[in-house]
BADO-710409 format. One record per atom (N, C-alpha, C): residue in one letter; x, y, z. Coordinates in pm, whole numbers, padded with zeros to 5 digits, always signed. Example, Ala and Ser with C-alpha at 12.3 -4.5 7.8 and 13.67 -1.06 7.14 Angstrom:
REM BADO-710409
A+01319-00569+00780A+01230-00450+00780A+01320-00330+00780S+01285-00225+00708S+01367-00106+00714S+01290+00003+00787
END
This chain:
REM BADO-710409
X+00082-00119+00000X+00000+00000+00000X+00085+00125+00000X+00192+00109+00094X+00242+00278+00127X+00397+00207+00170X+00464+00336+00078X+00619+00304+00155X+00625+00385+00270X+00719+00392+00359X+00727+00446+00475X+00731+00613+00432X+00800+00636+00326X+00824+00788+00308X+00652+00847+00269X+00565+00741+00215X+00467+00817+00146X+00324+00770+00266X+00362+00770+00396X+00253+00748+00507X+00224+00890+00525X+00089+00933+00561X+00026+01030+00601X-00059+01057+00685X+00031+01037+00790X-00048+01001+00941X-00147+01106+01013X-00154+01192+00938X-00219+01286+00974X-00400+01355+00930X-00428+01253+00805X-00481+01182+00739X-00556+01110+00738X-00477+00965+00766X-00494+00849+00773X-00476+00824+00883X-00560+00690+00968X-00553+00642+01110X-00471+00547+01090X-00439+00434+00985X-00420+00316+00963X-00225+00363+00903X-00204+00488+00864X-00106+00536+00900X-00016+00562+00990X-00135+00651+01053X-00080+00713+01193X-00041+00609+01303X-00127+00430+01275X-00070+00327+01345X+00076+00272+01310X+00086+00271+01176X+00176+00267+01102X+00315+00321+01153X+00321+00436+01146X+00419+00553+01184X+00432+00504+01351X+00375+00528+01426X+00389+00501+01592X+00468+00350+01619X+00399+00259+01539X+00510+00149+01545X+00634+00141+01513X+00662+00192+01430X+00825+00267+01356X+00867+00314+01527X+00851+00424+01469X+00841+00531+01616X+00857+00462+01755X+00816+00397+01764X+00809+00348+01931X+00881+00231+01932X+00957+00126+01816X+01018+00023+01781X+01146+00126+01802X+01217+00218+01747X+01326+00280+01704X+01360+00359+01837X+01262+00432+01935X+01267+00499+02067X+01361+00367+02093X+01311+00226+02145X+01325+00145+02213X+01479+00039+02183X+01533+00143+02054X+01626+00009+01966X+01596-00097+01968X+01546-00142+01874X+01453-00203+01869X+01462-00267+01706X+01495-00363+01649X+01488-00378+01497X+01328-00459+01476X+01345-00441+01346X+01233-00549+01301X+01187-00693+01331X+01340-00709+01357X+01368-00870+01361X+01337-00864+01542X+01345-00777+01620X+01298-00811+01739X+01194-00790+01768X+01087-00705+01657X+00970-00687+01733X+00930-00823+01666X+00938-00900+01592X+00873-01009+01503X+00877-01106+01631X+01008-01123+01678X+01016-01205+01796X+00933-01187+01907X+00877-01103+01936X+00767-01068+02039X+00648-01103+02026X+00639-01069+01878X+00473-01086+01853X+00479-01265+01753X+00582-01313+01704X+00562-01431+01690X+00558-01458+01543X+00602-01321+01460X+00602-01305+01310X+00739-01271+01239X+00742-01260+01150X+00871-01221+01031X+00888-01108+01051X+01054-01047+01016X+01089-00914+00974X+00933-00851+00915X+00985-00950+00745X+00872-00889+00715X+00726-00866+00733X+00729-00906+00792X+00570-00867+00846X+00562-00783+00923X+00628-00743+01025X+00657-00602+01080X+00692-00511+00982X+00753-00545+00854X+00787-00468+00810X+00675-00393+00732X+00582-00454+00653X+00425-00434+00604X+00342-00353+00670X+00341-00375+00838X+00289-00333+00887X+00371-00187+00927X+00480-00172+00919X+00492+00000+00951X+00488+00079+00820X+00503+00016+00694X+00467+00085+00557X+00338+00111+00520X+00247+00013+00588X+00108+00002+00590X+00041-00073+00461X+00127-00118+00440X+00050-00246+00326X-00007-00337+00353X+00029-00346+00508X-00079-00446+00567X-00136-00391+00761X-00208-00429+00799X-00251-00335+00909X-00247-00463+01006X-00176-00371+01146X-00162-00441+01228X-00278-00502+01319X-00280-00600+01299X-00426-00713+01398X-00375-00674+01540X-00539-00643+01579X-00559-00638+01726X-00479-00701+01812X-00499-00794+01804X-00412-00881+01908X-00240-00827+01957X-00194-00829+01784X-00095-00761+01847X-00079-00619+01838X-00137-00547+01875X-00167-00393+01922X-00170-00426+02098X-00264-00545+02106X-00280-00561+02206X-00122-00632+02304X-00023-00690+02234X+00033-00758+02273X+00184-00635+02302X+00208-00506+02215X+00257-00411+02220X+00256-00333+02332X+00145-00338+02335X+00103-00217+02448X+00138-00335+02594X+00143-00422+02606X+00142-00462+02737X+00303-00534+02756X+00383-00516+02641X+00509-00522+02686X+00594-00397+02679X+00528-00303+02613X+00658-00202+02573X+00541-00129+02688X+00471-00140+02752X+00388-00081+02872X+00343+00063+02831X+00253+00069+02686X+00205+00165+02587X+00076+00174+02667X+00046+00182+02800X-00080+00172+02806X-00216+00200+02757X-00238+00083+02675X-00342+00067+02551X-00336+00172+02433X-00226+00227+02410X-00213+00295+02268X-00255+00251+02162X-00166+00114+02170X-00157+00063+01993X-00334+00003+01986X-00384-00076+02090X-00504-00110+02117X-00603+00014+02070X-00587+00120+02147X-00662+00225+02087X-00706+00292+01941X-00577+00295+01959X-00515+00324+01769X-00580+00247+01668X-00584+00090+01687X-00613-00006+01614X-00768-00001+01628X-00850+00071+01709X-00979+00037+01694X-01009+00174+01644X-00980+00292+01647X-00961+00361+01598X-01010+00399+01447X-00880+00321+01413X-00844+00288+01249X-00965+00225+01198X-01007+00124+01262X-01101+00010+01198X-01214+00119+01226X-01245+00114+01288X-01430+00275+01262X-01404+00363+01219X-01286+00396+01135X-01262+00484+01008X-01298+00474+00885X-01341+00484+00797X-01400+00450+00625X-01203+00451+00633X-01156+00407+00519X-01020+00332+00512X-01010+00313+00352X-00954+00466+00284X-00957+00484+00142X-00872+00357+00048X-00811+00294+00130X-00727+00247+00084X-00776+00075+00126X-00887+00034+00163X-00941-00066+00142X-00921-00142+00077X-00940-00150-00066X-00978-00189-00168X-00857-00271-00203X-00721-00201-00216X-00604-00266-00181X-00551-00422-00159X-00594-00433+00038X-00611-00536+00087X-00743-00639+00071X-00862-00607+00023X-00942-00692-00044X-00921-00744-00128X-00883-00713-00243X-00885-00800-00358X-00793-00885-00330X-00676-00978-00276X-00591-01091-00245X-00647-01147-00133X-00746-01122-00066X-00820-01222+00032X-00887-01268-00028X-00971-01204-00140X-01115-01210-00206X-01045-01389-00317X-00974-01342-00402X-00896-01406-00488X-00860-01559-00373X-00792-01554-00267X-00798-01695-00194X-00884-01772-00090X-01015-01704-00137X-01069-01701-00033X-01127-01848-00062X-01153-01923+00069X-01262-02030+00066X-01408-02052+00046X-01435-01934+00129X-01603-01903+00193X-01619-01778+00105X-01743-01731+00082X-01736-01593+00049X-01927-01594+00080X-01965-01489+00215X-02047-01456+00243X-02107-01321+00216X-02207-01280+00149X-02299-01217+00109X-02375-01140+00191X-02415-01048+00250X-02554-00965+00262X-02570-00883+00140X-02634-00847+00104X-02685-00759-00001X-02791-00636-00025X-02798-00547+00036X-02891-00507+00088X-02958-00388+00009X-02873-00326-00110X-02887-00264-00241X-02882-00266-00347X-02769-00346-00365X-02713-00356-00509X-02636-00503-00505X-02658-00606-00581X-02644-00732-00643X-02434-00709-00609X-02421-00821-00510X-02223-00815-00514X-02175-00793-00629X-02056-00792-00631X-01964-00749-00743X-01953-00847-00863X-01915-01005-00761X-01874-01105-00817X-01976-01163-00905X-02103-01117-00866X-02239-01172-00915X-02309-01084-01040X-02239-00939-01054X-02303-00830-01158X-02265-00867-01324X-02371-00892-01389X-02315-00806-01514X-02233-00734-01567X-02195-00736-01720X-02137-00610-01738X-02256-00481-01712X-02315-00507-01814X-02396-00378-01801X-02488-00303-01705X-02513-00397-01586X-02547-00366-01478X-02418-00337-01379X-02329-00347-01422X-02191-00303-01335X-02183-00167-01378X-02195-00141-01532X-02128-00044-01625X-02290+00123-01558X-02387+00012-01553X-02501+00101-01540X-02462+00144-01353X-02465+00118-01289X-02404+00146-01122X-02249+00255-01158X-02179+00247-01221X-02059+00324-01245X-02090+00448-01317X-02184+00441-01396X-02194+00541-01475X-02296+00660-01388X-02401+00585-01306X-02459+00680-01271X-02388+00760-01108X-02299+00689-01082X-02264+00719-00928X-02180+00840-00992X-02096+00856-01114X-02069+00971-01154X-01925+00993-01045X-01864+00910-00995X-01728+00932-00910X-01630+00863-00992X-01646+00721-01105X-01538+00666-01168X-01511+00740-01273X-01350+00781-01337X-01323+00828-01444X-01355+00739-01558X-01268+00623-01501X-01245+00538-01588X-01345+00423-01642X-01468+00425-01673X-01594+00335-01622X-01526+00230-01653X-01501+00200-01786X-01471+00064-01918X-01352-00011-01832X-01236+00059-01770X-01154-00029-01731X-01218-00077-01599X-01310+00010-01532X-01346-00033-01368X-01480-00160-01398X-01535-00159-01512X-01561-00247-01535X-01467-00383-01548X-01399-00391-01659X-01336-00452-01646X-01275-00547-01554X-01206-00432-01492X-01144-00527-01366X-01274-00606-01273X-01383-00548-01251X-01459-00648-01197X-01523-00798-01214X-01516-00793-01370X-01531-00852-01437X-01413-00992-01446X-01288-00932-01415X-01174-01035-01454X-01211-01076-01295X-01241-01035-01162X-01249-01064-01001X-01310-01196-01034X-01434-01215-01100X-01522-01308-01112X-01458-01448-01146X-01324-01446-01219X-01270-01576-01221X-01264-01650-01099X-01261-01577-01025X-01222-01643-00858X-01344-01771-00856X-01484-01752-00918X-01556-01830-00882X-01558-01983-00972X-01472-01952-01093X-01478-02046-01183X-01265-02157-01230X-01249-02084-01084X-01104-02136-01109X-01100-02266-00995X-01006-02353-01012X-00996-02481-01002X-01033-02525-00793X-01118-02546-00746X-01166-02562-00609X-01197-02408-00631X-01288-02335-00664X-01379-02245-00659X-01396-02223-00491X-01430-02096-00440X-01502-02078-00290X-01636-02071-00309X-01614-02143-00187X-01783-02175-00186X-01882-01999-00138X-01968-02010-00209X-02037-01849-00204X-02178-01833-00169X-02206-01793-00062X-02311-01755-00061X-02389-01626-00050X-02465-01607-00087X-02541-01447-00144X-02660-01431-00038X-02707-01383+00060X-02826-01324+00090X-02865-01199+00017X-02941-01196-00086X-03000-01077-00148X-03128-01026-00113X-03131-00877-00084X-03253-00825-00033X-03376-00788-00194X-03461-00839-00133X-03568-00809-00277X-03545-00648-00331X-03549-00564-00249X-03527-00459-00301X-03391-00435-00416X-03300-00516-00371X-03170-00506-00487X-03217-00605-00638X-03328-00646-00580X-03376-00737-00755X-03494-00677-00857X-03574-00580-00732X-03670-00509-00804X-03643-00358-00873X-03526-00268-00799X-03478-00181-00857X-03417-00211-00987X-03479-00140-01093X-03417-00194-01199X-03296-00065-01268X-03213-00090-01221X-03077-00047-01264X-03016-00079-01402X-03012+00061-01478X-02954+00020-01623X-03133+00014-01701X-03253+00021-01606X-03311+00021-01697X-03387-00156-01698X-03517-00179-01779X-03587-00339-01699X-03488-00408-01841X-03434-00407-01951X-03381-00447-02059X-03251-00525-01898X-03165-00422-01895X-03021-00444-01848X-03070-00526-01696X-03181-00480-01650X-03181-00601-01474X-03288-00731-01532X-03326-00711-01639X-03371-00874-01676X-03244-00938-01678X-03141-00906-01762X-03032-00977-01766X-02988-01040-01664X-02941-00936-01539X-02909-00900-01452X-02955-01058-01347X-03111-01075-01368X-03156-01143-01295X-03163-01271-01357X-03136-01286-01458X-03134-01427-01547X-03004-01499-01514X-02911-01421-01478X-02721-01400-01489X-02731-01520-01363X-02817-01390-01274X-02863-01437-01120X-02891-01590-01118X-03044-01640-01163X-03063-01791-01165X-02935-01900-01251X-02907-01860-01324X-02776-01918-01402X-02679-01956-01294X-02617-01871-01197X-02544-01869-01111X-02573-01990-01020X-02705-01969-00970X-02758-02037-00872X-02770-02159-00871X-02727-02208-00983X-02753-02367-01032X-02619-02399-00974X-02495-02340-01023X-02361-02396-00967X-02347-02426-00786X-02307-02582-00805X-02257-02635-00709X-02223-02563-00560X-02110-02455-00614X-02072-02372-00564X-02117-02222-00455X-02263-02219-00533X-02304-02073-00538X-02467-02095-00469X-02447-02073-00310X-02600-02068-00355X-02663-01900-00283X-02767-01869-00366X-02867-01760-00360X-02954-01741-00302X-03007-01690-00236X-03128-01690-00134X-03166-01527-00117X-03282-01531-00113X-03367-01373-00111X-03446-01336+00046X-03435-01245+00014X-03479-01203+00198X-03604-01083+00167X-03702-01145+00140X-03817-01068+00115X-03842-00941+00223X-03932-00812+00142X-03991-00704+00169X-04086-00733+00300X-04135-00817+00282X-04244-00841+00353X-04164-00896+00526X-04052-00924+00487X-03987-00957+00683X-04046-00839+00701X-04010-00727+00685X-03965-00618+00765X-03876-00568+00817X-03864-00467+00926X-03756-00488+00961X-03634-00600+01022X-03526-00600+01054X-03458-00711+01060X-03302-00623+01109X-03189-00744+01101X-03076-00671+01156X-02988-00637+01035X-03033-00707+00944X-02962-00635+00803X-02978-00526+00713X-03098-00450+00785X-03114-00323+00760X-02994-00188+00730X-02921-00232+00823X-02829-00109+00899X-02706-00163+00835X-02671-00213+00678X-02619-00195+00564X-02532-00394+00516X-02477-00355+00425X-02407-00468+00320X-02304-00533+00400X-02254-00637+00408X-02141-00647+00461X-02039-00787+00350X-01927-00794+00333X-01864-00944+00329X-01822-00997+00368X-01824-01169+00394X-01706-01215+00441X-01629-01329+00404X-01496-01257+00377X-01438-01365+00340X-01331-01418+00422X-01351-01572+00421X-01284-01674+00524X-01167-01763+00436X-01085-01770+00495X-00948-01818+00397X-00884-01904+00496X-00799-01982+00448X-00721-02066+00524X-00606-01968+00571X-00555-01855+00549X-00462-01768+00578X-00514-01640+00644X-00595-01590+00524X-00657-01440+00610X-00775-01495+00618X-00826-01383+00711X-00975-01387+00673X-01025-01233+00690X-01113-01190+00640X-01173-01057+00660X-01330-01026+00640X-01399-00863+00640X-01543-00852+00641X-01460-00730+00569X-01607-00700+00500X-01616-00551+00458X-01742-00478+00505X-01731-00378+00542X-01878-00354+00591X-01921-00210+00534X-01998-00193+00506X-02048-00067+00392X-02100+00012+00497X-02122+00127+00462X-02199+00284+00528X-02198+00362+00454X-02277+00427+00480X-02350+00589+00410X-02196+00671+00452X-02131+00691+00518X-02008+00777+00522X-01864+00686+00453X-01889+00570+00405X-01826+00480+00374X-01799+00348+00408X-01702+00272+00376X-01689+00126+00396X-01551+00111+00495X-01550+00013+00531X-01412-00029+00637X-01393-00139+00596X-01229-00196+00620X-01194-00372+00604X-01215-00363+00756X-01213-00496+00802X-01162-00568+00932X-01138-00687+00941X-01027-00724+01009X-00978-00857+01037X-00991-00921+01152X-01046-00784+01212X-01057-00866+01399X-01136-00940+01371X-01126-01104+01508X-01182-01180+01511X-01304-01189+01542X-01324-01084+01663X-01471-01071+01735X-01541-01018+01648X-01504-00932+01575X-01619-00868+01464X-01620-00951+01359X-01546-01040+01270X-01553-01157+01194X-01686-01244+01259X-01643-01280+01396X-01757-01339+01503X-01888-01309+01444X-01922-01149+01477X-02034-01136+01510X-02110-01046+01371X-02039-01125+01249X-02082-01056+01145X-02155-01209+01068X-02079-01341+01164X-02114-01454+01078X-02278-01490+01148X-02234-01391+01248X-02390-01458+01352X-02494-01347+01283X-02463-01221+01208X-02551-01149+01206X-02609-01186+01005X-02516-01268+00962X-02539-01348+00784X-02646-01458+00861X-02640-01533+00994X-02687-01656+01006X-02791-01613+01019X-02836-01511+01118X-02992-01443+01128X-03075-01407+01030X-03003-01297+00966X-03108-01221+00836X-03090-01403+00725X-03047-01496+00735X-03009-01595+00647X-03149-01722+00705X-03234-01650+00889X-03324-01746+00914X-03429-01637+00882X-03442-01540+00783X-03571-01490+00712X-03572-01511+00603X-03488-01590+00528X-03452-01562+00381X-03545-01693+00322X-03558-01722+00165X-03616-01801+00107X-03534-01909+00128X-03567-02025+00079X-03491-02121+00038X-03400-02081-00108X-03308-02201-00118X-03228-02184-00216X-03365-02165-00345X-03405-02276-00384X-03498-02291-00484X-03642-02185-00486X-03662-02187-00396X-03808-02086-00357X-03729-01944-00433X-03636-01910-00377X-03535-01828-00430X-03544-01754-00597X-03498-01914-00636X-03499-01888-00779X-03611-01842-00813X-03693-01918-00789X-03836-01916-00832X-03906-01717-00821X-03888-01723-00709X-03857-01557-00707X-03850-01436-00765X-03710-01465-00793X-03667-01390-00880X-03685-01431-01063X-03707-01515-01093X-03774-01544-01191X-03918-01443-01231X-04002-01458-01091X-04122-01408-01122X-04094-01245-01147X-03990-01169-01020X-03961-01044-01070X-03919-01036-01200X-03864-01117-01266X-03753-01042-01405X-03902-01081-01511X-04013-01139-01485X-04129-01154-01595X-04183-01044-01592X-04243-00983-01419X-04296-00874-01373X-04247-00739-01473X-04096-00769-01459X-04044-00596-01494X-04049-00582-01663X-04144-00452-01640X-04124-00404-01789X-04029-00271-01838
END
């Protein structure tokens, strides 16, 4: 993400953790190779973590502060960072996303990435009016999607809110597609779909989108907001994001009821 010269801690939180570890490693003489020994990791991985290409896990924030006797700094810092929107997200997602095993779904506006169309991708880009580049940002979303068709595929599941199948985005031509793409999907082994009807009501998946992806190495969530999105790797919130997919996942259709579903919307829309 960031070499050490180009951190902007002033800025950025996930920086400013960045920089303090430098900082408080170098107060202490202190090399790389000894903080790795503390916390139980590589040079390099200390080293990632003070450039900020990769962000330091709780734990050891937590494990910092109670030997170098930071009383709860790095701890602070690190939670900090994570209830920050985190411009630089996007970054560290895509190489979890790519090895991931599991890949969990809420959906609560707009159809996942891995699951869109072109032209329902191209129609979401064009109107948000923030990408320069639409054709290549298409693109690249488009090439993400191999992840689902390459050799032991992750297994995926989608909770989609009816409202993200009845808005017709791009227009009822481009979300017929959209929703045909949808049942196509749903047949694979791999992939299953499930809808979380209008009619629940309210529920706990109201209060926005989230992902998660579970890996034999990393694992992470993404969690969306109206002021923006955050990664996280902590465990407890990993925890309590799988318990909050399992809930809105005991209002949802069945796999097949599902299809059936959304079938009837994409006849509905004219």
């Amino acid at each position: 993400m960031s070499a050490r010269n180009d951190l902007d801690p002033d800025h950025d939180h996930w920086h400013w953790l960045a920089s303090d570890l430098r900082i408080w490693r170098v107060e202490r003489n202190m090399t790389q190779t000894d903080v790795g020994r503390i916390l139980g990791v590589t040079k390099t991985q200390v080293s990632n973590w003070e450039s900020a290409r990769e962000n330091l896990p709780l734990k050891h924030a937590e494990t910092l502060d109670r030997v170098w006797r930071t009383y709860g700094h790095f701890t602070r810092l690190r939670r900090l960072a994570e209830r920050t929107h985190d411009p630089g997200w996007w970054n560290q997602y895509t190489p979890i996303e790519a090895q991931a095993s599991r890949i969990c779904y809420w959906a609560l506006a707009i159809i996942p990435g891995l699951l869109q169309t072109p032209d329902y991708a191209r129609a979401l880009l064009e109107d948000g009016q923030i990408i320069e580049d639409v054709e290549a940002t298409v693109d690249a979303r488009m090439a993400r999607q191999a992840v689902l068709s390459r050799d032991r595929p992750p297994e995926l599941r989608a909770l989609i809110n009816e409202s993200a199948l009845d808005q017709p985005v791009g227009g009822p031509e481009v979300m017929r597609e959209q929703l045909a793409h949808l049942i196509t999907l749903s047949h694979r082994r791999n992939i299953i779909l499930r809808v979380v009807r209008r009619s629940v009501g309210a529920h706990i998946g109201l209060d926005g989108s989230f992902a998660i992806l579970d890996g034999t190495k990393d694992s992470a969530a993404y969690m969306d907001a109206n002021t923006g999105g955050r990664l996280t790797q902590d465990s407890t919130r990993l925890d309590d994001l799988h318990w909050r997919f399992d809930l809105i996942g005991s209002e949802a259709l069945s796999a097949s009821a599902s299809r059936v579903h959304i079938a009837q919307i994409m006849e509905a829309m004219q």
